[in-house]
TIFISE-871858 format. One record per residue (C-alpha): x, z, y. Coordinates in pm, whole numbers, plus 50000, padded with zeros to 5 digits. Layout:
<tilums>
XZY...
</tilums>
This chain:
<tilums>
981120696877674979920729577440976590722577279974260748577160974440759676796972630737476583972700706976888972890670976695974780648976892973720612776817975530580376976973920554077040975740518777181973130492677254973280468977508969680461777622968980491277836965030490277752965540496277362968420522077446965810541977669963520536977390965800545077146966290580477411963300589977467962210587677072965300608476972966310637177249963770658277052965830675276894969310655576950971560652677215971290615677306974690603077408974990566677501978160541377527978250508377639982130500677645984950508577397987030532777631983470553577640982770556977271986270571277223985700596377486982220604477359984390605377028986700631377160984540653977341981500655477102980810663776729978840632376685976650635476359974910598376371976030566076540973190540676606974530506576697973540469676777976580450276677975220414676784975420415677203975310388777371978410399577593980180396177265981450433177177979680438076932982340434676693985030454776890982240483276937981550480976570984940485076464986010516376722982670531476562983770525976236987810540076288986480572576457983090573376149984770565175824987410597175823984970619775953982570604575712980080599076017976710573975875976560544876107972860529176105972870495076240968900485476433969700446176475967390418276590969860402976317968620407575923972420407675806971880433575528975250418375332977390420075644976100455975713976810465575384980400452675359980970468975690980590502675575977390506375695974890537975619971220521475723970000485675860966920481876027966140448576174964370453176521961730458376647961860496776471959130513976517959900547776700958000568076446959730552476181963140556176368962740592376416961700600276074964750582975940967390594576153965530630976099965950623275721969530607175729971540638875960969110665875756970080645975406973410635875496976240648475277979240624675364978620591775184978550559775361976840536775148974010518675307970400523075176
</tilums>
């Protein structure tokens, strides 16, 4: 898929379908939302879009977190993509040995998650090191 010029693509791989809607709805303005739920489809969301911000809730309860974590950190890390974990989870340590850009620890408000992920692709200049 060809995006506009100046389209953000954002990915975002949460499992509860009501916070990923949220998580839609606060962000499509002015993103492209893209959404994964499985491993195969982050690696073809991977290969078919310049992805600029992954947003990700690594502790599922279908236990993929981990898996879903790691594919989104082996496609981020060389193409110095931030990762910004929103977890019910407040596991600021593990985030930040993971590689991890931003942690929020749910419920984020949408305001506030709009502002930061406005801030974090506008601001964004390759580093990885959470904040």
């Amino acid at each position: 898929m060809t995006m506009s010029p100046g389209t953000t693509a954002l990915l975002i791989i949460e499992h509860d379908a009501s916070v990923r809607q949220l998580y839609a709805r606060t962000l499509r303005e002015p993103y492209l939302i893209l959404e994964a739920q499985t491993v195969d489809q982050c690696c073809d969301i991977f290969a078919a879009h310049d992805i600029r911000t992954v947003i990700i809730e690594p502790h599922r309860p279908d236990g993929l977190g981990d898996v879903l974590m790691q594919t989104a950190r082996s496609h981020c890390s060389p193409r110095h993509i931030p990762i910004v974990v929103c977890s019910v989870l407040d596991a600021i340590q593990d985030a930040h040995q993971s590689g991890v850009f931003r942690h929020f620890v749910k419920p984020v408000a949408p305001e506030r998650l709009r502002s930061e992920i406005f801030r974090i692709v506008s601001n964004h200049h390759g580093s990885q090191v959470l904040h």
